[in-house]
N, C-alpha and C positions, 0 to 999 in steps of 0.2 A: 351758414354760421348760426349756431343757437342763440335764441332768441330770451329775452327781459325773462327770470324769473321772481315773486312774490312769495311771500313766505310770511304766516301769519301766526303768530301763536299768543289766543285769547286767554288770559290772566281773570284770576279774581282780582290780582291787585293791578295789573298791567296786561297792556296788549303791548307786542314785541312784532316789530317789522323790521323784516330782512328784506333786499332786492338787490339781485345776482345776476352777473349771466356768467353757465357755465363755462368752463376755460378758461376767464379772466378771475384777477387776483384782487381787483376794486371791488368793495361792496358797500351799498350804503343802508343804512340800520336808523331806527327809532324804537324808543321807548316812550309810550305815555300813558291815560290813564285808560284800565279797561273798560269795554263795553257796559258794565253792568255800573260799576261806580258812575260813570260819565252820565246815563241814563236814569237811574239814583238820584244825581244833583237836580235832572231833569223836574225831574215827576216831583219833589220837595219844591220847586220854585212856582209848581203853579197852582196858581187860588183857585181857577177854575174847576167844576163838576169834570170828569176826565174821563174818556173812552180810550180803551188801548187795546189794539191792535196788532199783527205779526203772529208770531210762533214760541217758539220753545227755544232759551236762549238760558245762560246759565242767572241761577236767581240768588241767593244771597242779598247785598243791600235793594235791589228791584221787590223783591219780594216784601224785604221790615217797609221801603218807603210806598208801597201800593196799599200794604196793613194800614201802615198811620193813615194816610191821604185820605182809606174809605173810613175814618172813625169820626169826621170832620166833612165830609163831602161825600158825593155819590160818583163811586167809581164803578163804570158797565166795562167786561173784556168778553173777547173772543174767546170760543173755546181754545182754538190753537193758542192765544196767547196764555190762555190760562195753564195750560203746561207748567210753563216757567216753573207757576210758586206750587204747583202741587197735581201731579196726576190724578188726584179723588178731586173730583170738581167740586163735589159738595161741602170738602174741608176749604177748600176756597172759598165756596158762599158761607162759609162760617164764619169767616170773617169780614165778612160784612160787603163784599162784591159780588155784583150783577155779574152773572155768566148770562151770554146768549152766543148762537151760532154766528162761525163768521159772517151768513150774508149779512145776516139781522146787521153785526156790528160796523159792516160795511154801507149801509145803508142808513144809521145812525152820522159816521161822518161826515157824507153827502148833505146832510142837514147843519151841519158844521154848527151845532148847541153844547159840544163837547171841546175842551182843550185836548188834543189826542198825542197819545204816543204811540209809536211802534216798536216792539218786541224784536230784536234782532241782534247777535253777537255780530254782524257784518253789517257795516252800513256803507252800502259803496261809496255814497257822495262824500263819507268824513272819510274815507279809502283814498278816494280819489285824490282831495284836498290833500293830505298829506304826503304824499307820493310829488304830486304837484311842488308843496314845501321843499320838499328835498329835490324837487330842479329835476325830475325827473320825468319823463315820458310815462304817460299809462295807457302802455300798449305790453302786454304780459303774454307770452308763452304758456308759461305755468302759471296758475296760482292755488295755493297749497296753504292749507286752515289746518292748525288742529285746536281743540278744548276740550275739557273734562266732559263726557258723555256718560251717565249709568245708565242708561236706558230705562224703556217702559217692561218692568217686571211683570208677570202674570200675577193676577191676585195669590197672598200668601207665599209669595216667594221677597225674600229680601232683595230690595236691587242692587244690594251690594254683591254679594251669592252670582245672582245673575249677570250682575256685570262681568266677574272673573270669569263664569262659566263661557262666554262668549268671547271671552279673549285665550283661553285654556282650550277651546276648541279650534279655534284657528292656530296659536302657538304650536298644538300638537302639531300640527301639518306643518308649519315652516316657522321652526324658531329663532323667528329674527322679529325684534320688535318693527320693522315696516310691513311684516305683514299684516300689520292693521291700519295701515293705509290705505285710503277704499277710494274710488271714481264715482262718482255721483251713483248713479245706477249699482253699483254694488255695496253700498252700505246697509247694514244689516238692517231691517226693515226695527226692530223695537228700540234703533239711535235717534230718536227723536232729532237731538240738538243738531248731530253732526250733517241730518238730513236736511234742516232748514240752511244751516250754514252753504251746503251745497249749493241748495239755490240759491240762496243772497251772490255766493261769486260768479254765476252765471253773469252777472251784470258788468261782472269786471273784467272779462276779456272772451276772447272769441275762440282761446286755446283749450287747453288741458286745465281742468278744475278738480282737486286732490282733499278728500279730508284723514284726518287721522287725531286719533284718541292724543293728547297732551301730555300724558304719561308714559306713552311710549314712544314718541316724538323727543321726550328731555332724554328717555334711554340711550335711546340713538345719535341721539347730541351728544351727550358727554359721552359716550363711545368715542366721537371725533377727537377730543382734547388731545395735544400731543404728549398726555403723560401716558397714553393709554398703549402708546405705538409701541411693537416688539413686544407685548406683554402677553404671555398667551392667558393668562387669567386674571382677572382684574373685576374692581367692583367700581358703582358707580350708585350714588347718594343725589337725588334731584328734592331740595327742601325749597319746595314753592309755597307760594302764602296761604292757598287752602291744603293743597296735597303733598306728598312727600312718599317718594317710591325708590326703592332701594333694589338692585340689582345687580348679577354676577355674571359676567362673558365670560365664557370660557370656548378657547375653538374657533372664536369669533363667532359665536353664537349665542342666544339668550339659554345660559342654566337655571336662573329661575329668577324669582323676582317677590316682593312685598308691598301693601302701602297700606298706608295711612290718612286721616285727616292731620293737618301738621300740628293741630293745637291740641292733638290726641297721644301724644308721643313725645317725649323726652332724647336729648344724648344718649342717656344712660340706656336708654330701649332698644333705640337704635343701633350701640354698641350688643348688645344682647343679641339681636333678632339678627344683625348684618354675621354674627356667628353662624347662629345656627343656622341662617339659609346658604352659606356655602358648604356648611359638614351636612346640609339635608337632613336636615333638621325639626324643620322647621312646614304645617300641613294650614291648607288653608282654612276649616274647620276652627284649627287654634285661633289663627291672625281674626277670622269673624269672630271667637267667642272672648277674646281682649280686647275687641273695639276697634280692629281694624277692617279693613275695603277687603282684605284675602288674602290669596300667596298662589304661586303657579311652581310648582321644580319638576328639571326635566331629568337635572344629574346634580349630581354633588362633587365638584372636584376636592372639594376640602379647604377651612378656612386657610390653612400652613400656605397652601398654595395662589392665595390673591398677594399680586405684584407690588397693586397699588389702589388704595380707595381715593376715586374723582369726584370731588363734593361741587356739588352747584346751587343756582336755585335763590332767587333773591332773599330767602333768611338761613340761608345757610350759616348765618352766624349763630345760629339755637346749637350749631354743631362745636362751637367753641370747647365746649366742656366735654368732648368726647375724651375717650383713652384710646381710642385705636388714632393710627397716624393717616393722616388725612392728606391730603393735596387738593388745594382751592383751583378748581378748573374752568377752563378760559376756551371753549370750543366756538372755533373761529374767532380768537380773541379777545370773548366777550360773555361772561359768565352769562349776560343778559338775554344772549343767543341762542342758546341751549337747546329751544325745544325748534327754533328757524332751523338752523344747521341740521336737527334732527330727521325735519321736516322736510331741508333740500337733498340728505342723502337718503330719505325712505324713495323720493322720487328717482334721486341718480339710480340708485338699485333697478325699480321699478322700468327703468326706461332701459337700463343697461348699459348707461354712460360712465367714462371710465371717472374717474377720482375727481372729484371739484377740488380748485386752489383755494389754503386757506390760509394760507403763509407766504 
């Protein structure tokens, strides 16, 4: 009988957990607040001089509250933690923090003259705790991350550029958004984030540990929505609180895809671009030189021919004033689930198991 699966998918605005086991129709789910916000409040509440520690995790509010803290106090990090807030270390000690080597900063700890934090989108023990809350055993089969990763670009190259280039070369080979679903040992060595991630769920079970990009993890989710069933072309809108990626199946396969920052884009844009990427249109060239993350297209079926557009995404309501017709989607009955479901069927794929119950 298969065994407990975990299903995580790290938010700017929220961390979303699923826990499944395949063949059964019970699933139990939470929503709370993400790693980085939670960490955020952390690092604001304390007076103390601060040493921080861990990796490379996504930065946003971590990054403005380690700025303030070192304007006011003396904040020492790790070079891996210094990741986070900026891959030039030196734009980091520009703002006013100590970089030194992890031992250095591990060895500072041990001294305990530091209030410390660590750097980490997975924390097992607050994993644990809440798996526990919901009355459950944490004993996992799977357990399966995804989050926004751009990786570490080569000097002069944009990591946004770089980001699609690495997902446009895997896409070529198999277009299906789980193919960037990676196993510890195969994630592509410049994924910083999803690397550390890796390791953090080592600690969480003794199975199968999965990560996968967030963007194409929500693909894959609203793919599941049952508006999507019988359609052979169909699109699918994921409006998350930093990102927003718009995409076209056709075949049952990925035809291509776009994104954004969400505070970078409009309805009205969105109505635009979600054209021209099903008439193929639309080159990822453009999408970098408007201010977007890129574009990947494999084929163009043609706008005439999308079924039905599947909006998700917890601000999916920025979609309210769209003109094209929309359907609000509920993949595994929970708009909130989006990029979990995503995440449980890049693994069913992956493993070869037939269809998870979501109804």
């Amino acid at each position: 009988m298969p065994g407990q699966w975990l299903l995580i998918d790290v938010g700017a605005g929220t961390m979303d957990v699923l826990c499944l086991v395949p063949g059964q129709r019970l699933h139990t789910k939470a929503v709370v607040a993400s790693p980085v916000r939670s960490l955020a409040c952390r690092i604001e509440s304390l007076a103390a001089d601060l040493l921080v520690l861990g990796g490379e995790m996504g930065g946003g509010p971590v990054t403005e509250a380690l700025r303030r803290k070192a304007r006011n106090s003396r904040v020492v990090i790790s070079v891996s933690a210094a990741a986070t807030l900026n891959h030039d270390l030196d734009k980091v000690r520009s703002w006013g923090l100590e970089v030194v080597p992890d031992q250095e900063a591990e060895s500072l700890a041990a001294e305990n003259k530091f209030a410390c934090v660590t750097l980490a989108d997975i924390d097992p023990l607050r994993i644990e705790a809440l798996v526990h809350a919901l009355d459950l055993d944490c004993a996992f089969e799977v357990v399966a991350v995804c989050a926004q990763d751009h990786g570490v670009a080569p000097p002069g190259v944009s990591h946004l550029d770089f980001r699609n280039r690495i997902f446009a070369g895997l896409l070529d080979k198999s277009p299906h958004p789980a193919s960037l679903l990676f196993k510890p040992g195969n994630v592509p060595q410049q994924m910083n984030r999803l690397k550390t991630m890796a390791r953090s769920c080592a600690a969480l079970t003794q199975g199968e540990v999965f990560v996968m990009d967030s963007g194409m993890a929500a693909i894959a989710g609203a793919a599941m929505d049952p508006a999507a069933r019988d359609c052979r072309t169909f699109m699918v809108m994921d409006v998350a609180t930093s990102h927003t990626v718009v995409a076209v199946i056709h075949d049952g396969a990925l035809a291509g895809f776009f994104e954004y920052h969400t505070r970078d884009i409009s309805a009205a844009g969105i109505d635009r671009l979600a054209r021209r990427l099903a008439d193929g249109h639309l080159s990822h060239e453009q999408i970098l030189s408007e201010g977007g993350h890129g574009a990947w297209i494999r084929q163009a079926p043609g706008f005439e021919k999308v079924r039905r557009i599947i909006v998700t995404g917890p601000r999916r309501y920025l979609l309210a004033g769209s003109g094209l017709d929309l359907v609000w989607g509920a993949p595994g009955g929970d708009n909130m689930m989006t990029g979990t479901v995503g995440l449980a069927e890049a693994v069913r794929r992956f493993k070869g198991l037939p269809g998870l119950a979501w109804t």
